[in-house]
MARBA-3410 file (N, C-alpha, C, O; in Angstrom, 1 decimal):
84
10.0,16.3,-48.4,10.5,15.8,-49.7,10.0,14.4,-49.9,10.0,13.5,-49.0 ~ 9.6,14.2,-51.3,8.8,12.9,-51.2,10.4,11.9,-51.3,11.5,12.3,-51.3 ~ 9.9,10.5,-51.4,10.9,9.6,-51.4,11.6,9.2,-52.0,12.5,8.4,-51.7 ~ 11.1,9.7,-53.6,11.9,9.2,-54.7,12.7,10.6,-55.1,13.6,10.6,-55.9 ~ 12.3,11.9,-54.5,12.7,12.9,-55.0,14.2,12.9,-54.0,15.3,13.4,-54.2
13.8,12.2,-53.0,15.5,12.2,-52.1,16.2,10.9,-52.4,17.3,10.6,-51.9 ~ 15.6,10.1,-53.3,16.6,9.0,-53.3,17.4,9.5,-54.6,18.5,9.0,-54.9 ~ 16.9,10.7,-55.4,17.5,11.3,-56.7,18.4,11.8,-56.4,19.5,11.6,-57.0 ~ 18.1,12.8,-55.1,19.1,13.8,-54.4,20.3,12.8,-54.0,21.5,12.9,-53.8 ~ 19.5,11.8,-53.9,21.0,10.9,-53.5,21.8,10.6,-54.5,23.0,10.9,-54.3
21.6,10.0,-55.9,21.8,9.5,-56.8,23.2,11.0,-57.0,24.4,10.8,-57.1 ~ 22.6,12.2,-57.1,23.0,12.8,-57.6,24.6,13.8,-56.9,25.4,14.6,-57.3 ~ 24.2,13.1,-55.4,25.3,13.3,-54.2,26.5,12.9,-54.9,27.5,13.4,-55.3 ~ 25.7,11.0,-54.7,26.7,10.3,-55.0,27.9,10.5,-56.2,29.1,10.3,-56.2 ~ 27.2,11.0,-57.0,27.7,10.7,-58.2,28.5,12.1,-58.0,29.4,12.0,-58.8
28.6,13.2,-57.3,29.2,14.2,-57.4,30.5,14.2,-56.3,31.4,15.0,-56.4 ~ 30.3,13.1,-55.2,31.5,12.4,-54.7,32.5,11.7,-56.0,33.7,12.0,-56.3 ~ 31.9,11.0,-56.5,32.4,10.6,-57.2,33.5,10.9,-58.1,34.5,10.2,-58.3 ~ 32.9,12.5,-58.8,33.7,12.9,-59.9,34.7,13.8,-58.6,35.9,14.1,-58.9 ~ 34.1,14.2,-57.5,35.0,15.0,-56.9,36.0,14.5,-55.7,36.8,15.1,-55.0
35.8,13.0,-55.6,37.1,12.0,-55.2,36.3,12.2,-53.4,36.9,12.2,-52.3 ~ 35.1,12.4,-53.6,34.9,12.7,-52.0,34.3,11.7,-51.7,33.5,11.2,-52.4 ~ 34.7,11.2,-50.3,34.3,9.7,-50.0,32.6,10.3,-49.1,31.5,9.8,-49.4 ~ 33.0,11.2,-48.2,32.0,11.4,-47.4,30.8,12.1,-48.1,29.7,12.2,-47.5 ~ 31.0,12.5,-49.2,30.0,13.1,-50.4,29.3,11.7,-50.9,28.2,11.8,-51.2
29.7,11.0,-50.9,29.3,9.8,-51.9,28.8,8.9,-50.5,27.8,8.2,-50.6 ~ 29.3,8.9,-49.7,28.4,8.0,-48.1,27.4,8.9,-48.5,26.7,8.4,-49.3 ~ 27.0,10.3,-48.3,26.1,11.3,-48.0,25.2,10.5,-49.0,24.5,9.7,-48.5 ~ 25.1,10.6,-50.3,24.7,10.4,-50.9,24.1,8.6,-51.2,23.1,8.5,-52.0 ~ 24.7,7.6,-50.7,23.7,6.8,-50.3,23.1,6.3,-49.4,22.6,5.2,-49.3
23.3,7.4,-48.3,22.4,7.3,-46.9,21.0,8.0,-47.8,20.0,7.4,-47.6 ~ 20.9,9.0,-48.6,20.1,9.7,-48.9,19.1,8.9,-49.9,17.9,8.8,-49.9 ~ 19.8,8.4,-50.7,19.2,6.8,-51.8,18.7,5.7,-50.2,17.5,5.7,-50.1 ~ 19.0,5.4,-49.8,18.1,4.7,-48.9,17.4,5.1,-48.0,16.7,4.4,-47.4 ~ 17.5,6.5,-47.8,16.3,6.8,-46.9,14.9,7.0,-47.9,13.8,6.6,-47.5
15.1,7.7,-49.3,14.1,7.9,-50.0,13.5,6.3,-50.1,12.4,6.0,-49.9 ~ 14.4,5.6,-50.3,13.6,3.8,-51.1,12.9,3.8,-49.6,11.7,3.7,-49.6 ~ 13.5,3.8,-48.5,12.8,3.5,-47.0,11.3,4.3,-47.2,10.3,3.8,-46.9 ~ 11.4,5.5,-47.6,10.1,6.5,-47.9,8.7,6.0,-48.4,7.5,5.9,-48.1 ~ 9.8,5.5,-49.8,8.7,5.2,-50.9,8.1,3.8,-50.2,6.9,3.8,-50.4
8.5,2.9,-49.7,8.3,1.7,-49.1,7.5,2.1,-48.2,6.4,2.2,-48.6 ~ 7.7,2.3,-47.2,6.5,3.3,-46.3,5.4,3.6,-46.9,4.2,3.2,-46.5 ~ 5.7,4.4,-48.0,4.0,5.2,-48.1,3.4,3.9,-48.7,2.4,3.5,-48.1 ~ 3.8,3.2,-49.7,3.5,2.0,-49.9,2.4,1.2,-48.9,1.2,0.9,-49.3 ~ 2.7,0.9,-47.7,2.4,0.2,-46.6,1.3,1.1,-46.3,0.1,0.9,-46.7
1.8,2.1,-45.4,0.6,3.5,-45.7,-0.5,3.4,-46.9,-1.5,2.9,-46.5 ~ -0.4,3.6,-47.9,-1.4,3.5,-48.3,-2.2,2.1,-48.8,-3.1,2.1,-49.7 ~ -1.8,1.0,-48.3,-2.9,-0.5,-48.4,-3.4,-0.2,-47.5,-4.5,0.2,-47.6 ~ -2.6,-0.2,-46.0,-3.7,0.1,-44.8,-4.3,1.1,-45.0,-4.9,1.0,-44.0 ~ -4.6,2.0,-45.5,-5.2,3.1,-45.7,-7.0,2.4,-46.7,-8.2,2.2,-46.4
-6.2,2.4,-47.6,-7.6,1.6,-48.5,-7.6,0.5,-48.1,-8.1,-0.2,-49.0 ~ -7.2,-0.5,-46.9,-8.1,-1.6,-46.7,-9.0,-0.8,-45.9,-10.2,-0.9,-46.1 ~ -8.5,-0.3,-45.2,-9.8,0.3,-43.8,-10.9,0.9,-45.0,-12.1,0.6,-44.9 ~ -10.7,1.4,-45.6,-11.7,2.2,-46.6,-13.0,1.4,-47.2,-14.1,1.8,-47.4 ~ -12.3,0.1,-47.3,-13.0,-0.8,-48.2,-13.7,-1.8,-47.1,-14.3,-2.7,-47.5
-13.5,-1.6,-45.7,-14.2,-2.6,-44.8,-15.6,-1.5,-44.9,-15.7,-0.3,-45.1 ~ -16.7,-2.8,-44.5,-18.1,-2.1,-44.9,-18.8,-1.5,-43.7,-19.0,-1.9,-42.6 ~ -19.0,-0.5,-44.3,-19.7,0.7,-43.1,-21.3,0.2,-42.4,-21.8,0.8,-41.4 ~ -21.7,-0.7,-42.9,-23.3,-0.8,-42.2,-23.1,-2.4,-42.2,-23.1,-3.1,-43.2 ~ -22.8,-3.1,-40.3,-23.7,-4.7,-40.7,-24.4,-4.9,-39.2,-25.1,-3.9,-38.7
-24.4,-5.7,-38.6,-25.0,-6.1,-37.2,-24.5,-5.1,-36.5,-23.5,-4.4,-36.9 ~ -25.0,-5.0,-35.4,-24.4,-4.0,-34.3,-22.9,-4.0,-33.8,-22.0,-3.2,-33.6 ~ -22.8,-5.8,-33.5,-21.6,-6.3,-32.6,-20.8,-6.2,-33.7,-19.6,-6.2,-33.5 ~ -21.3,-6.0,-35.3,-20.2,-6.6,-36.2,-19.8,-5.3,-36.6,-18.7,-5.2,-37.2 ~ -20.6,-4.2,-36.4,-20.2,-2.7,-37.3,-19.2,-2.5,-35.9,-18.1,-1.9,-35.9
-19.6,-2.9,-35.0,-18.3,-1.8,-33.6,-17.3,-2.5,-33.9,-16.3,-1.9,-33.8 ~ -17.1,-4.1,-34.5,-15.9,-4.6,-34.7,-15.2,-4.1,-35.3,-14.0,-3.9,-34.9 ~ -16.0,-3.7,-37.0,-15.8,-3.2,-37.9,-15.0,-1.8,-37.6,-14.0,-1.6,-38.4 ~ -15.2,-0.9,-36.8,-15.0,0.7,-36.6,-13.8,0.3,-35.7,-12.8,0.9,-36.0 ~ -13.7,-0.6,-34.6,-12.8,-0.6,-34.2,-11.1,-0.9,-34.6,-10.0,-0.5,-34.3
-11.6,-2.5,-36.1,-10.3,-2.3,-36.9,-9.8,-1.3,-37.7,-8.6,-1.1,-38.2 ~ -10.6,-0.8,-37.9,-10.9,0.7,-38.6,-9.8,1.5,-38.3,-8.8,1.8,-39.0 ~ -10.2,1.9,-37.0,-9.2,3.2,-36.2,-8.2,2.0,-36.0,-7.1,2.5,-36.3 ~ -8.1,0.8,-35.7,-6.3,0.3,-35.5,-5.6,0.2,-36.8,-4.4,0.2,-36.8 ~ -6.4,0.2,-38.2,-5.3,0.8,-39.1,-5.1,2.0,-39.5,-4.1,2.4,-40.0
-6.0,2.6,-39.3,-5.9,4.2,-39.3,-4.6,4.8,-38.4,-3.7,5.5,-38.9 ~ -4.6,4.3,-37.2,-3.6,4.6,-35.9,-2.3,4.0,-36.8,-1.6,4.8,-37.5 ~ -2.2,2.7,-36.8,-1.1,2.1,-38.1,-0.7,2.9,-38.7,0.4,3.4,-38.6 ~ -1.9,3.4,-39.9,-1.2,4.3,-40.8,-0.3,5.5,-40.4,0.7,5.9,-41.0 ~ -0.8,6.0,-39.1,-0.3,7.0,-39.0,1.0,6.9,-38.2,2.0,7.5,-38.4
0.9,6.4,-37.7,2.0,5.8,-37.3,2.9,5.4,-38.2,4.0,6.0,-37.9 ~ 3.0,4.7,-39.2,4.0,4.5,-40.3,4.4,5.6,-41.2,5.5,5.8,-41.9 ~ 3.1,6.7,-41.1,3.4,7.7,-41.5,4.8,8.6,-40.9,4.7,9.3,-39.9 ~ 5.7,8.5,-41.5,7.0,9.3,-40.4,7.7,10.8,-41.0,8.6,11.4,-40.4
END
């Protein structure tokens, strides 16, 4: 589920604690609003590192392209990594 579609699911928790006096419906529901914003904030991150590595240049000196490939794969690894 993407992150804004569970922070909705939250919105809409909440709000049904609400009308239904339920405390633990309405916690439910904004554990669920902060995990989606935590989501959307992620993919966020996710995808700058994503297109910086994209946009570092594919052809220069020898020593400078293995530098190049090697930050490459550490934000790629990042990305995936943040990917959760």
């Amino acid at each position: 589920m993407s992150g804004k579609a569970e922070e909705i699911k939250g919105r809409v928790k909440e709000e049904a604690g609400v009308i239904t006096n339920d405390e633990h419906l309405k916690q439910e529901g904004k554990i669920d609003q902060a995990s989606g914003k935590i989501k959307q904030a992620t993919d966020k991150v996710v995808n700058k590192v994503r297109d910086a590595a994209k946009a570092m240049p594919d052809s220069q000196g020898d020593s400078q392209n293995d530098q190049m490939k090697v930050r490459r794969r550490s934000h790629q690894r990042l990305a995936a990594v943040l990917r959760i």
